[in-house]
C-alpha positions, 0 to 999 in steps of 0.5 A: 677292704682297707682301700675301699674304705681309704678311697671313700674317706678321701672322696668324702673329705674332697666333697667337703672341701669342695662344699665348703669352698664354693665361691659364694661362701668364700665371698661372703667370708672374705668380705665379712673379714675384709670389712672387720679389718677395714672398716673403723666404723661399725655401720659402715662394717654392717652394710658391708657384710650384708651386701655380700650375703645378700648379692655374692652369697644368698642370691647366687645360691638361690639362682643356681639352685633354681638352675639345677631344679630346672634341669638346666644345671646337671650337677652341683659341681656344674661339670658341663662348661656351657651349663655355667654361663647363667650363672656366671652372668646372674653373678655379675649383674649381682656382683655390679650391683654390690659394688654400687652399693658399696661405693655409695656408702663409702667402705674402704679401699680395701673392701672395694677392691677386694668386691672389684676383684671378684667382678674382674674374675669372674668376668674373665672367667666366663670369657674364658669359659667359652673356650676351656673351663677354668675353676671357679673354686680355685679362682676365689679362694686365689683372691682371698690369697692375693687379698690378704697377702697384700694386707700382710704376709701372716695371712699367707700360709694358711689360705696358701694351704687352703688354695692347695686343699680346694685345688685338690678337691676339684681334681680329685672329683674330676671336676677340673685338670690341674692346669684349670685349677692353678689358672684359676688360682693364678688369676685369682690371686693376681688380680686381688694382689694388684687391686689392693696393693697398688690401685 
């Protein structure tokens, strides 16, 4: 009785994590702080954000449950590799679209690069996934780690340990085997590292 209960505690807590974590949420608030951090003018701050929640967190979000209303994505957690293909591509035309937007306003090196790092990823991403699927997941919350660590080191523990937590949440639900993960991981954080600290 006592495991049962355990087994459904750590399968609802996985699904939280998972929810919380889905890569468009993990653009929006990466941008969102991104911009508080660098951008020394507030308006410069507010078109930032709004480019991330409309084309890295509102339009992906409506498309991809558009998708599953169509029957054309059979889960949440779009467990099937060929089913993410739209999506993927939905997400970089959406994600190319931000981008000129932001180098036409201006923002700061940092903030542009952080977005360049999700397009270069996710571009990766649906390479690769003609051939293995490697977490989306993982692959954002690596940016945020690679980011902010090149920004400075106090931002290091905590979105390692949120690296850690979403890894486990995506094995967990067998959605991704440990090696998707730590290569979505991986990327995610190199690519942002480098972006930021020497580009």
């Amino acid at each position: 009785m006592q495991s049962a209960a355990l087994n459904r505690f750590t399968e609802k807590s996985a699904k939280i994590v998972s929810m919380i974590f889905i890569p468009p949420n993990v653009v929006l608030w990466s941008m969102v702080f991104m911009g508080y951090l660098r951008e020394a003018e507030r308006d410069r701050f507010i078109y930032s954000s709004v480019t991330a929640f409309l084309f890295g967190f509102v339009l992906p979000i409506v498309f991809f449950l558009v998708l599953m209303k169509q029957k054309k994505i059979s889960d949440i957690h779009a467990r099937i590799k060929e089913e993410r293909t739209t999506p993927y591509l939905f997400g970089i035309a959406l994600l190319i679209v931000g981008l000129i937007l932001l180098l036409n306003e201006g923002v700061n090196h940092d903030t542009a690069a952080l977005w360049i790092s999700y397009l270069a990823c996710n571009i990766v991403i649906i390479v690769v996934n003609k051939f293995w699927k490697i977490s989306a997941h993982a692959t954002g919350v690596g940016v945020m780690l690679g980011a902010f660590t090149a920004i400075s080191l106090t931002y290091t523990l905590p979105l390692l340990i949120a690296v850690l937590l979403v890894a486990w949440s995506r094995i967990y639900l067998k959605c991704h085997t440990f090696a998707q993960v730590t290569a979505g991981s991986i990327l995610g954080a190199a690519v942002a590292f480098i972006n930021i600290k020497f580009f």
